[in-house]
Backbone as JSON, one array per atom type, in Angstrom:
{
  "sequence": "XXXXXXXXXXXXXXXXXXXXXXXXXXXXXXXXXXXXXXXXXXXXXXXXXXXXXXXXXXXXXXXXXXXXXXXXXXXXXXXXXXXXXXXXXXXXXXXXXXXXXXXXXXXXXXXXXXXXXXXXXXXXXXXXXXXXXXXXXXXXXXXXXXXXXXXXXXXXXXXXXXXXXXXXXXXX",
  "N": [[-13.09, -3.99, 10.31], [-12.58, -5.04, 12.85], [-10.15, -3.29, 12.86], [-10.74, -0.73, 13.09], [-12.09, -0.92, 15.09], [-9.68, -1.39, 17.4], [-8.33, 1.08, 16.78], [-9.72, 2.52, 18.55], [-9.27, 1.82, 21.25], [-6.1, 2.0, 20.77], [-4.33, 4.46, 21.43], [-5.95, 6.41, 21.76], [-7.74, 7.12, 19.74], [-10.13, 9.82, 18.3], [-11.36, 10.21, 16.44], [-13.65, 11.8, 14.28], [-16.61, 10.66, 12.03], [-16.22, 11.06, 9.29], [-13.43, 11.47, 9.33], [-13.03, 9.31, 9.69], [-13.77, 7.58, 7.69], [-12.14, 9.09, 5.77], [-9.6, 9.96, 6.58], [-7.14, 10.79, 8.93], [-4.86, 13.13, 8.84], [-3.72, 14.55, 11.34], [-4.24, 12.89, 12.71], [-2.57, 11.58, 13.55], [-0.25, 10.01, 15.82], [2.88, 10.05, 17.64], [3.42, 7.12, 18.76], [1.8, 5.55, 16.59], [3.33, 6.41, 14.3], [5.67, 5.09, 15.11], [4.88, 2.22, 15.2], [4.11, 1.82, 12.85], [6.72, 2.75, 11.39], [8.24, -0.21, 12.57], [6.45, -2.11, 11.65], [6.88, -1.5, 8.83], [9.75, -2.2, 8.7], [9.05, -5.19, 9.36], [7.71, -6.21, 7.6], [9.1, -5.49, 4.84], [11.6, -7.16, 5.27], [10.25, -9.36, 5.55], [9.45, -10.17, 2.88], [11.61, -9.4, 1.23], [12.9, -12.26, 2.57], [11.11, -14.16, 1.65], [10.35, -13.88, -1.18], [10.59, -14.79, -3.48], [9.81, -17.74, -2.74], [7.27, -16.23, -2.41], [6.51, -15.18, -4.84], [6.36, -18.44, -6.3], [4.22, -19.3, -4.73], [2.31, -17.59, -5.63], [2.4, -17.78, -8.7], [2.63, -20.82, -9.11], [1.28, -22.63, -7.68], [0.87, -25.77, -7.06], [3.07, -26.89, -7.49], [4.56, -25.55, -5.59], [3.97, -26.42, -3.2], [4.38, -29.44, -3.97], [7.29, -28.56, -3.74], [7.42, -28.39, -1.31], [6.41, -26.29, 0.46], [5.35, -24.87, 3.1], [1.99, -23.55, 2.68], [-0.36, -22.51, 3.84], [1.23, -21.67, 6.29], [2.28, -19.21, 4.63], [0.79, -18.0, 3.11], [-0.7, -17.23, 5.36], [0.92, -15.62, 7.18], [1.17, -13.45, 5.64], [-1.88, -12.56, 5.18], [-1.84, -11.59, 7.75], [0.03, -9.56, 8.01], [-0.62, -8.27, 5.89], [-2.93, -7.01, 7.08], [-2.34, -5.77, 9.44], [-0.92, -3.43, 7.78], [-3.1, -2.26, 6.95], [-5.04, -1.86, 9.37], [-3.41, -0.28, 10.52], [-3.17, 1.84, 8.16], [-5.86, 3.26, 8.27], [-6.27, 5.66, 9.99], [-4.42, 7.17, 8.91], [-5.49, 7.33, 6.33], [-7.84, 6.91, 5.5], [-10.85, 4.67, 5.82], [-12.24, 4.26, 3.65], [-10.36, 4.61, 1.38], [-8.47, 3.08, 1.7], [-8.34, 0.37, 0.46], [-7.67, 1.65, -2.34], [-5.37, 2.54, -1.96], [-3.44, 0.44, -1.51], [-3.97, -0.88, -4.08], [-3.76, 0.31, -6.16], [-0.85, 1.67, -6.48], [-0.16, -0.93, -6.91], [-1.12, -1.64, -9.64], [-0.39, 0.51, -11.28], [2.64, 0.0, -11.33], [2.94, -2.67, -12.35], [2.37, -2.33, -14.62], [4.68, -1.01, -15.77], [6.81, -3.15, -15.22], [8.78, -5.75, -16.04], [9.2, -7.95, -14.51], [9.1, -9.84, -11.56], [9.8, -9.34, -9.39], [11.1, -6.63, -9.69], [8.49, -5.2, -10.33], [7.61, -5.69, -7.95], [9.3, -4.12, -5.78], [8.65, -1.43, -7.54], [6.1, -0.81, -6.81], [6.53, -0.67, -4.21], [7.66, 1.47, -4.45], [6.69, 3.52, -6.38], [4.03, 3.75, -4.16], [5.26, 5.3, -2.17], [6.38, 7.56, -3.23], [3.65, 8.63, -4.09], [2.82, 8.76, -1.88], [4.05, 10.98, -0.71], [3.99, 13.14, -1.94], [1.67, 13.25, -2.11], [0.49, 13.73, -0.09], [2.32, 16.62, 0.45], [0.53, 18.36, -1.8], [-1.8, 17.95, 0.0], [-0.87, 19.87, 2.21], [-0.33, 22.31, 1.07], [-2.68, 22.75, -0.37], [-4.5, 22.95, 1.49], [-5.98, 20.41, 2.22], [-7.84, 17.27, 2.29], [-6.3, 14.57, 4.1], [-5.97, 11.65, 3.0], [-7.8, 11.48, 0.49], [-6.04, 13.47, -1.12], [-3.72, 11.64, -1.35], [-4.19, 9.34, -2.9], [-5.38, 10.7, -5.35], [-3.07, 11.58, -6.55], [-1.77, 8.99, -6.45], [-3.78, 8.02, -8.5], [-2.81, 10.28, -10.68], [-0.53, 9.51, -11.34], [-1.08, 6.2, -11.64], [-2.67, 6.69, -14.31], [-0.82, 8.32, -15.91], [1.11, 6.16, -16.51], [-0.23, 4.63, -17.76], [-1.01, 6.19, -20.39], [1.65, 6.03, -20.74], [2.35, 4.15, -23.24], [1.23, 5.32, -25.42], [2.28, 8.01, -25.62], [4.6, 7.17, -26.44], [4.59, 6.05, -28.63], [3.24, 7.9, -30.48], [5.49, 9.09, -30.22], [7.53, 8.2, -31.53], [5.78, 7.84, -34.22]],
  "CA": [[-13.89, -3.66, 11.47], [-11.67, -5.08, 14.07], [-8.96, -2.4, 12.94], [-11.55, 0.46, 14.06], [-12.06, -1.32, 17.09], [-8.62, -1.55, 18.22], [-7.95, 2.01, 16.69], [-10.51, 3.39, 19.56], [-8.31, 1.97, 22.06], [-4.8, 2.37, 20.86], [-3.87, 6.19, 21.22], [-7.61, 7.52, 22.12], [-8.67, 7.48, 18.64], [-11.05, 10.49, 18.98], [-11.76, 10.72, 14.96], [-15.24, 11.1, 13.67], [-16.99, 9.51, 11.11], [-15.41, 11.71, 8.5], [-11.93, 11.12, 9.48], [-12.73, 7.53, 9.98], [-13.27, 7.57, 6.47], [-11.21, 9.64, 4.81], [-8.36, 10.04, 6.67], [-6.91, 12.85, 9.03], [-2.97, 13.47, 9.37], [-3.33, 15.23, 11.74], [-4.8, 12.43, 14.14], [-2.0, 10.17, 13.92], [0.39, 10.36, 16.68], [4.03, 9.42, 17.7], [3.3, 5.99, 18.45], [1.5, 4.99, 15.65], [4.52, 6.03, 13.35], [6.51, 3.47, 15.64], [4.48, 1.12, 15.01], [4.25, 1.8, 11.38], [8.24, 1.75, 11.42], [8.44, -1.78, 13.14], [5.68, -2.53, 10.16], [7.61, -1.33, 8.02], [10.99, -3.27, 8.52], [8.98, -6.1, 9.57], [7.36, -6.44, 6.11], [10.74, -5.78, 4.34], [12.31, -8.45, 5.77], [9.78, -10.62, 4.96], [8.91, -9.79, 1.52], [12.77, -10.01, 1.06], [13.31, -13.44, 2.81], [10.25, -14.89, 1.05], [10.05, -13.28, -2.83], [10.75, -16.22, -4.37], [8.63, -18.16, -2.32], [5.6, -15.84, -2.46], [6.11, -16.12, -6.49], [6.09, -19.4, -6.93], [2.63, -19.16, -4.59], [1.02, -16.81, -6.9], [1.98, -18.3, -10.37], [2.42, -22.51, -9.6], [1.05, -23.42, -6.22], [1.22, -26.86, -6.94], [4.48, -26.57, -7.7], [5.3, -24.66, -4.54], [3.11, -27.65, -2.54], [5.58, -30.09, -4.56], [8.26, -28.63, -3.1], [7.59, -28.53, 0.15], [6.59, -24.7, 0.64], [3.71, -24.31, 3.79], [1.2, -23.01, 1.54], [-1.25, -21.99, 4.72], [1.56, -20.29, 6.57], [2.6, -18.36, 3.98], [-0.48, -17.21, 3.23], [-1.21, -16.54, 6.86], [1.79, -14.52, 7.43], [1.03, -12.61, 4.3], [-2.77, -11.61, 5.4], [-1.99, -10.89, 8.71], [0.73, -8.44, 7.8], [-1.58, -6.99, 5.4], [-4.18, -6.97, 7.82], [-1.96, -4.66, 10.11], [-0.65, -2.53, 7.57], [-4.64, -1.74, 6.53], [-5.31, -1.4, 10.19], [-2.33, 1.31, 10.89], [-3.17, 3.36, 7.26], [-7.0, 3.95, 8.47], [-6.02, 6.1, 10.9], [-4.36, 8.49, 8.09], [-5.93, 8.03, 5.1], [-9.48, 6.55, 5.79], [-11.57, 3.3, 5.14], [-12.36, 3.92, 1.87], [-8.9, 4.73, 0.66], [-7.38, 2.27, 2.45], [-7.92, -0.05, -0.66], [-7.4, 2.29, -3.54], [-3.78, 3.11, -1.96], [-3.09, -0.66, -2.13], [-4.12, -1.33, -5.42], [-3.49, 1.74, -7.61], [0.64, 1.99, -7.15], [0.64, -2.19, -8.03], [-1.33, -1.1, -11.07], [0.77, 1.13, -11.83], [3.57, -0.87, -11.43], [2.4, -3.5, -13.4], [2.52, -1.38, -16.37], [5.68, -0.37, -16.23], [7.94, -3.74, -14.83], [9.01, -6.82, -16.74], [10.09, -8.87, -13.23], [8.28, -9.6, -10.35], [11.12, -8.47, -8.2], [10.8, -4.9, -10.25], [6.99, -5.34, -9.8], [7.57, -5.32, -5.94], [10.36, -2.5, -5.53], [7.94, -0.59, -7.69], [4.76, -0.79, -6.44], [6.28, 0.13, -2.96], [8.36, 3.03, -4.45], [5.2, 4.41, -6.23], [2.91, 4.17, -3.01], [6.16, 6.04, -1.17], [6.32, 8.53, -4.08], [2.44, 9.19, -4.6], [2.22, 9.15, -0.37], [4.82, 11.81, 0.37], [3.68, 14.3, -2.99], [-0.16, 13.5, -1.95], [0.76, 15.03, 1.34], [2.86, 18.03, 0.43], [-0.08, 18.78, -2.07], [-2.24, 18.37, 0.96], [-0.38, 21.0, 2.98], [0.09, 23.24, 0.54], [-3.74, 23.59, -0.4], [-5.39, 22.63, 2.75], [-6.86, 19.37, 1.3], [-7.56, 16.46, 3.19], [-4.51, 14.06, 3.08], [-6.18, 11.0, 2.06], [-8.08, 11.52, -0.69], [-4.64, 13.62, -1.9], [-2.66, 10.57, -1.86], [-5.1, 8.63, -3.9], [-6.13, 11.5, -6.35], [-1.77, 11.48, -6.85], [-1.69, 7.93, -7.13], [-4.78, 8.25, -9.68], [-2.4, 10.93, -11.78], [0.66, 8.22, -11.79], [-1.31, 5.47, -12.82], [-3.22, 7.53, -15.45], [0.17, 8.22, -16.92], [1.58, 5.03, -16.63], [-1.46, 3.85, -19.07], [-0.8, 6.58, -21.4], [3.07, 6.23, -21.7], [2.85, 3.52, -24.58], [0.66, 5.87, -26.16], [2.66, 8.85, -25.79], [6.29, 6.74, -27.1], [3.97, 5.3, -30.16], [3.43, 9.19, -30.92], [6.47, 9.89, -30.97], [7.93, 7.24, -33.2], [4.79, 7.63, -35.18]],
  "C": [[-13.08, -3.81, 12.75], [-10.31, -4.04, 14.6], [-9.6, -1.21, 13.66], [-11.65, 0.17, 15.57], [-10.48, -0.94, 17.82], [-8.41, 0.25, 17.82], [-8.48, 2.93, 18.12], [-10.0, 3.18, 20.44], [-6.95, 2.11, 22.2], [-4.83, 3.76, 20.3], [-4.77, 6.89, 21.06], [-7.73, 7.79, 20.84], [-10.11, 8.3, 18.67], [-11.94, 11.12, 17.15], [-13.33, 10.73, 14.81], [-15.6, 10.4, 12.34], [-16.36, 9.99, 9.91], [-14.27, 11.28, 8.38], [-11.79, 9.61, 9.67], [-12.75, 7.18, 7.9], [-12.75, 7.68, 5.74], [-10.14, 9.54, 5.0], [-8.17, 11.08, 7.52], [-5.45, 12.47, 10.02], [-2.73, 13.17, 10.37], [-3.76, 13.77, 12.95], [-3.68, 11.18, 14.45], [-0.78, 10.65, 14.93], [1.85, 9.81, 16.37], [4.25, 7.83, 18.11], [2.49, 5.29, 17.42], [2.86, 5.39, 14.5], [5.83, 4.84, 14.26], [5.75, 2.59, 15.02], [4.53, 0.98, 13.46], [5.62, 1.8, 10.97], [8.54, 0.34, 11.38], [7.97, -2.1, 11.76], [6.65, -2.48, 9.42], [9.05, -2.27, 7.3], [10.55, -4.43, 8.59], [8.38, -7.06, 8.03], [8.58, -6.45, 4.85], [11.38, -6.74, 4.29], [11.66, -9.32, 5.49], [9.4, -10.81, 3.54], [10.39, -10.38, 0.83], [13.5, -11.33, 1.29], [12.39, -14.24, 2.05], [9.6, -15.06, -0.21], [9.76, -14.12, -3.32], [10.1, -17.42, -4.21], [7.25, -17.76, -2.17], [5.53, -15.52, -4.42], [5.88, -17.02, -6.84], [4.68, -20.12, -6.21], [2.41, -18.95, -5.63], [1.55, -17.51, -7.91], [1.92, -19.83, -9.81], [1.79, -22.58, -7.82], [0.82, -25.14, -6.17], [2.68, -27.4, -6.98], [5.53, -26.18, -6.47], [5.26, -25.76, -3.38], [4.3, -29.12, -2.39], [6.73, -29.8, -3.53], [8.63, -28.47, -1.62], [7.18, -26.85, 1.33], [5.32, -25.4, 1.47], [3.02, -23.32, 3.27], [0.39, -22.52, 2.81], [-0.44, -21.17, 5.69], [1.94, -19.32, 6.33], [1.48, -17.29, 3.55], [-0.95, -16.38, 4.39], [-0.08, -15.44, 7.58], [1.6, -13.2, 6.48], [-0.48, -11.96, 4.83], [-2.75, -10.89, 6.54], [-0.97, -9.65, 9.15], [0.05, -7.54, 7.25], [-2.74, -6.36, 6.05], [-3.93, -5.49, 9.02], [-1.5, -3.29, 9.3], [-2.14, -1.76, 7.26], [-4.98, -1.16, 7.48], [-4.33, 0.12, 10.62], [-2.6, 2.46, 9.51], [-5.11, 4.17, 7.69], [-7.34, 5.05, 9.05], [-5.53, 7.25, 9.81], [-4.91, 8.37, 6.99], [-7.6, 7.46, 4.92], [-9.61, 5.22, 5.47], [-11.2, 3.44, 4.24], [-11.38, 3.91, 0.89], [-8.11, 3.99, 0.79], [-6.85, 1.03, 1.37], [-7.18, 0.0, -1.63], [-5.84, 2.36, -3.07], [-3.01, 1.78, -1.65], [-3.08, -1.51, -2.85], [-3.73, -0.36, -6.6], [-1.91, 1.68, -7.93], [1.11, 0.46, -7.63], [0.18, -2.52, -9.26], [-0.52, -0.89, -11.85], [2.06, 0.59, -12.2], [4.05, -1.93, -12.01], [2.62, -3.31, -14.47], [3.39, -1.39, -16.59], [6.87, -1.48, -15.49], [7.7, -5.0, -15.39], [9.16, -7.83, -15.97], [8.87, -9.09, -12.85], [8.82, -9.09, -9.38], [10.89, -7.06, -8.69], [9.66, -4.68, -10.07], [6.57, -4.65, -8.62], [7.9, -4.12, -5.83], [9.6, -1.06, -6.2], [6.7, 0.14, -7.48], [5.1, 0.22, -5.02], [6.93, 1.43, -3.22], [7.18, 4.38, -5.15], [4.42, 4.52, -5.24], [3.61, 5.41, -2.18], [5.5, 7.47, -1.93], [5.13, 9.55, -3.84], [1.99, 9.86, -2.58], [2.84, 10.94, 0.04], [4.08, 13.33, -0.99], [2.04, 14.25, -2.91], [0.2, 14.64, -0.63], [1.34, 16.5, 1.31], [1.24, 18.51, -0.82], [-1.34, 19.23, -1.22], [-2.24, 19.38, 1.78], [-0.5, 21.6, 2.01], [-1.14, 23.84, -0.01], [-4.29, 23.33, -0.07], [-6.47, 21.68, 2.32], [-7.02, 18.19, 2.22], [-6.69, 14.94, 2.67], [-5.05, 12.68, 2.46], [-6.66, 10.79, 0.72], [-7.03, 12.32, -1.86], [-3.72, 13.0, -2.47], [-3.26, 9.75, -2.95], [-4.71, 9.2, -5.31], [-4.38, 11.47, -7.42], [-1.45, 10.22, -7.49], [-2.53, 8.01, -8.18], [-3.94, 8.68, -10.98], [-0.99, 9.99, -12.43], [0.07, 7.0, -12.78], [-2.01, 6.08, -14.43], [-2.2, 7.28, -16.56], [1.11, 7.29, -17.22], [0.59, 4.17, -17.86], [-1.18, 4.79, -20.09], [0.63, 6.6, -21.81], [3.4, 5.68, -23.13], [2.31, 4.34, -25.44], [1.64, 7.44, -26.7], [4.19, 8.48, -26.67], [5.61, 6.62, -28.58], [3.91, 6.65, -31.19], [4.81, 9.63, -31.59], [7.48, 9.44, -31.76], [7.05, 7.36, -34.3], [5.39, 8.82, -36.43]]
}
């Protein structure tokens, strides 16, 4: 809610309720991809300085506690990054998608990586993947771009659930 808010005053957000939902390309400007840059590296960098410390969060947190890890600012750096990248994708791909396109490519990803480091690198290289081939499917048959990127991610994970099925075949 607070991301809509601020969207209405950074860069005359003039979307309607449609595009607040869904998504619309076309409404995002040249400073919001700055800002989604900055995002960009700024999340990088931290994802990269802190891997190993935001694993041994998620699986031991007593463990992490033990050793001396700030368990509340790690956390708090962690939602309020995610908090901006949620707020900067509403703007192109809607509310309602705004989830699905940060849960579907670490699905996916899931499936198909033995690490947690491969986990990561994959999750964000499927969202890249499914973002930039939702969009050219977008353009190409006048579709609207969020629910494209989704419906893309949708066909990745899909086939990420049927690959064991399709190898088992063909050893079978």
């Amino acid at each position: 809610a607070i991301a809509v808010i601020v969207l209405s005053f950074v860069g005359q957000y003039k979307g309607g309720l449609n595009n607040l939902l869904f998504g619309d390309i076309l409404a995002v400007r040249e400073l919001d991809l700055v800002f989604s840059g900055l995002l960009l590296i700024v999340c990088t960098v931290f994802i990269g300085l802190t891997l190993r410390t935001q694993m041994l969060l998620t699986l031991h947190e007593p463990l992490a506690v033990a050793r001396g890890v700030s368990v509340s600012a790690h956390r708090t750096a962690f939602i309020v990054l995610l908090s901006l990248v949620v707020g900067i994708s509403i703007k192109a791909i809607g509310v309602l998608l705004v989830s699905a396109f940060v849960v579907i490519p670490a699905c996916a990803a899931r499936l198909l990586s033995r690490t947690f480091t491969n986990y990561v690198v994959l999750s964000a290289g499927l969202g890249a993947l499914s973002a930039v081939v939702g969009m050219l499917i977008s353009a190409a048959f006048n579709l609207p771009s969020g629910p494209s990127i989704v419906a893309t991610q949708l066909v990745i994970f899909l086939t990420t659930m049927a690959l064991p099925r399709l190898r088992a075949l063909g050893h079978g």
